[in-house]
C-alpha positions as CSV (number, residue, x, y, z in Angstrom):
1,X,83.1,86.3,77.7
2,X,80.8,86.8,80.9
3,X,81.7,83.5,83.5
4,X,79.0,83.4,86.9
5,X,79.0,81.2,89.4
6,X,77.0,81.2,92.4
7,X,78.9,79.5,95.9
8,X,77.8,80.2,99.3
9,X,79.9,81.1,102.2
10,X,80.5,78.5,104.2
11,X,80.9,78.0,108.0
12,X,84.3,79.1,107.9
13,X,83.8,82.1,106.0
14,X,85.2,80.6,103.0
15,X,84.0,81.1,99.1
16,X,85.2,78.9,96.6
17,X,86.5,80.4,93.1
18,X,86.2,77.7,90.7
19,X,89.0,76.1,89.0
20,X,87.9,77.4,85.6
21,X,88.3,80.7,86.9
22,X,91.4,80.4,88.4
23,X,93.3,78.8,84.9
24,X,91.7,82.1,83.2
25,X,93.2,83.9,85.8
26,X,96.4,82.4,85.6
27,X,96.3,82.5,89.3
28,X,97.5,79.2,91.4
29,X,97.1,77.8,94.8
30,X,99.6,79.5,97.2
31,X,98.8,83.1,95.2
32,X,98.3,85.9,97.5
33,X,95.1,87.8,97.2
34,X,94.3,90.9,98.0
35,X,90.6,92.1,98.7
36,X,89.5,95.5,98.8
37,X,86.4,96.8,99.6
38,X,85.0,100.3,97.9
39,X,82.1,102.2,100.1
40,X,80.8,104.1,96.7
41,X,80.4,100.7,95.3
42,X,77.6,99.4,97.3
43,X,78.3,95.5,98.3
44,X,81.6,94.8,95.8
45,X,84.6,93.2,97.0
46,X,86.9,93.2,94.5
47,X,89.9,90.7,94.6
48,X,92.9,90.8,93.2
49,X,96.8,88.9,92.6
50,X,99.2,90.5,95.1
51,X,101.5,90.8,92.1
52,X,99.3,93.0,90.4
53,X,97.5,95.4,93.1
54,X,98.6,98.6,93.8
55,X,97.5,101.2,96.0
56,X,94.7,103.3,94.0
57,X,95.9,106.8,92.7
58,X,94.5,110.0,91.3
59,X,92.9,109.5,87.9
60,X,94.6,112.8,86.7
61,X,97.9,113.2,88.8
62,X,98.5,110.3,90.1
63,X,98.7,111.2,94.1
64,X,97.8,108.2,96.7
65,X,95.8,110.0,99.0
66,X,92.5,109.6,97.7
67,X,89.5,111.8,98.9
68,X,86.7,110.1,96.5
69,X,85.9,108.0,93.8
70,X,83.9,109.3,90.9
71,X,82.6,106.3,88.1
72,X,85.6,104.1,89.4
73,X,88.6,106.5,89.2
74,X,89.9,108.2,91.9
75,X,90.7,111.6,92.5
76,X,92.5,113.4,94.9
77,X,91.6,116.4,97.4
78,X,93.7,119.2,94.8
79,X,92.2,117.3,91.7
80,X,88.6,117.7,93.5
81,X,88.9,121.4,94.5
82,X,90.3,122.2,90.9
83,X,87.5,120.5,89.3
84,X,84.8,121.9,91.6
85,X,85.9,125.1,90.5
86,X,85.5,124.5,86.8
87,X,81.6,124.2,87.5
């Protein structure tokens, strides 16, 4: 099930998520979210519970230090170069 709602930002930089959303969600006021911003994924924001975020790791070893994100998963520097020399 696909939910869209349209709110513009208002004068104190504020977006509203609508209460609908938020009892899907399961989230609640007080929550802590995070927002994180992706470069490869022209204008996203994604946000997310506190609770749940974790720092992004290597699709394939699990590493934190991320040098790119292919298709949504990221891959570290060692995971790159091993790739790169598969081709």
């Amino acid at each position: 099930m696909k939910i869209s709602h349209s709110h513009k930002i208002d004068a104190l930089n504020r977006v509203l998520i609508p209460k609908e959303l938020l009892r899907k969600l399961g989230w609640k006021r007080g929550d802590t979210l995070s927002l994180c911003y992706d470069e490869a994924a022209v204008k996203t924001l994604s946000l997310h519970l506190l609770a749940e975020y974790t720092e992004p790791k290597c699709f394939y070893c699990k590493r934190v230090d991320i040098e790119i994100t292919i298709n949504r998963k990221a891959v570290c520097a060692d995971c790159l170069e091993k790739a790169l020399e598969k081709l």
